[in-house]
N, C-alpha and C positions, 0 to 999 in steps of 0.2 A: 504494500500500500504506500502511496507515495504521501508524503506527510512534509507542507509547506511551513516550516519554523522560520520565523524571523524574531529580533530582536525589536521590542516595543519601549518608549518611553512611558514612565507611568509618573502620573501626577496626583498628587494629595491633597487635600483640604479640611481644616478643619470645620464642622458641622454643630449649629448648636443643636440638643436632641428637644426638638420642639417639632408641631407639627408647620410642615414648610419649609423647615431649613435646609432640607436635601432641596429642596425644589428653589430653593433661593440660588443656589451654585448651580443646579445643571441647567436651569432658566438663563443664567449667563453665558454658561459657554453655549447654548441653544441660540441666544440672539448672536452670535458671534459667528456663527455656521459650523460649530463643533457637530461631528456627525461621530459620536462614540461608538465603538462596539462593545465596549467591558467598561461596566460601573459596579462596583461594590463599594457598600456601606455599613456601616454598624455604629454602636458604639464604643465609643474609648475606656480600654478599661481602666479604672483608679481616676477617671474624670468625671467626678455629678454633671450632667446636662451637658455633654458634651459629646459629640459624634466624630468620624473619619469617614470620607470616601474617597476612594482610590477610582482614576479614568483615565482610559487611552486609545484614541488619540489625540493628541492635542496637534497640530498644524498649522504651520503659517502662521505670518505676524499677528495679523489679526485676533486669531485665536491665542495664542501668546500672552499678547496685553490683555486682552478678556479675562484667560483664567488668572494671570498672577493679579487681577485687580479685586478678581474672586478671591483673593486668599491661596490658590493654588499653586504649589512648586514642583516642580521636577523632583521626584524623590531620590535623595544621594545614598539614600542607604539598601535600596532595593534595586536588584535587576529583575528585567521583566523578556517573557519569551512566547510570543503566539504561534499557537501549532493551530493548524485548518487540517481536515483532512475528510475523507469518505465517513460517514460514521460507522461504526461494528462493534457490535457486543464486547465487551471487556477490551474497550481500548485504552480505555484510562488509564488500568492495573499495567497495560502492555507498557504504556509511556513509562509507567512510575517505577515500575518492576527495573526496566532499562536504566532507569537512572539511578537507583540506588545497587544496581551490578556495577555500574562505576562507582557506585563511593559519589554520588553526586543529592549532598541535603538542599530539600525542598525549604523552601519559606514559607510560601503557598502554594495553592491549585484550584483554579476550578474550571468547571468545561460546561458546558450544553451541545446539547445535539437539536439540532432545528431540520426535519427534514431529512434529508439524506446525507447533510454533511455535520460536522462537530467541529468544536472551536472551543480550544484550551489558553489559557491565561497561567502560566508560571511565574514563581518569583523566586530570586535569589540572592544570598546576601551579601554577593560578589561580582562583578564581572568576568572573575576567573570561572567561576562556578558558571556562571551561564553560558559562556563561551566553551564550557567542556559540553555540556548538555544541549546546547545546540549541535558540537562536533555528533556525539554522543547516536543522536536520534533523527541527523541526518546521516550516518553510517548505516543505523540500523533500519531506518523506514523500509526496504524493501522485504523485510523480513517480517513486519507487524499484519 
C-alpha cells in the first residue's frame, strides 16, 4: 500500500474553556482562508478554564498574521507527520507497530478514515525522531 507521509507544521493556541472559545480561534483562521485538515482540542491539564488546540495547516502570509494575532505559534517543541493513504482494517496498529520496531516514541496519534481513504496526524518530540519515522514508513509502505 503506498502511504503518502509528509512533514506538517503544527500550530497551538491557547483556548479559554468556555463555551465559544474554540470557535473564537478557528473563526479567525476561517476568515483568513485557513482550510485545516487536523484540529484537536481539549483541555489543559493543571489549568482551571483553560483549553489547547492544536491545527494544520497554516499557509501563506495571510494566514500567518491571522493565527499569530489569534494567539497561535508554531509549536517548537512538537514535530508533526501526515500519513494519507487507502484505508484497511488494522492500519493504524500497522503504522505504530512499524514504528516502535525502530525504537521510534510517539507523542501523539490520531487518524480517521473518511471513505475509502485515512489520514493520520503524528507527533514527535524531535525532529530526529520524525525524520527517522518518516524514513521508517516510507521504507516500509509497500509492505503495509
Amino acid at each position: 500500500m503506498k502511504l503518502d507521509v509528509s512533514r506538517v507544521d503544527v500550530w497551538a493556541a491557547s483556548i479559554k474553556d468556555r463555551p465559544g472559545g474554540l470557535a473564537q480561534k478557528l473563526d479567525a483562521l476561517a476568515q483568513a482562508g485557513a482550510n485545516l485538515e487536523f484540529v484537536i482540542a481539549r483541555r489543559a491539564p493543571g489549568k482551571p478554564r483553560t483549553g489547547v488546540v492544536f491545527v494544520t495547516p497554516i499557509k501563506g502570509a495571510r494566514q500567518v498574521k491571522a493565527a499569530k494575532q489569534a494567539g497561535f505559534k508554531k509549536t517548537a517543541s512538537l514535530r508533526g507527520l501526515r500519513i494519507a493513504a487507502g484505508d484497511k482494517p488494522g492500519l493504524g496498529a500497522k503504522l505504530t507497530i512499524q514504528l516502535a520496531d525502530a525504537g521510534i516514541n510517539l507523542r501523539g496519534f490520531s487518524g480517521a478514515a473518511i471513505g475509502k481513504r485515512a489520514i493520520f496526524h503524528l507527533a514527535f518530540d524531535s525532529s530526529t525522531d520524525a525524520g527517522k519515522a518518516m524514513r521508517r514508513l516510507k521504507a516500509v509502505s509497500a509492505k503495509l
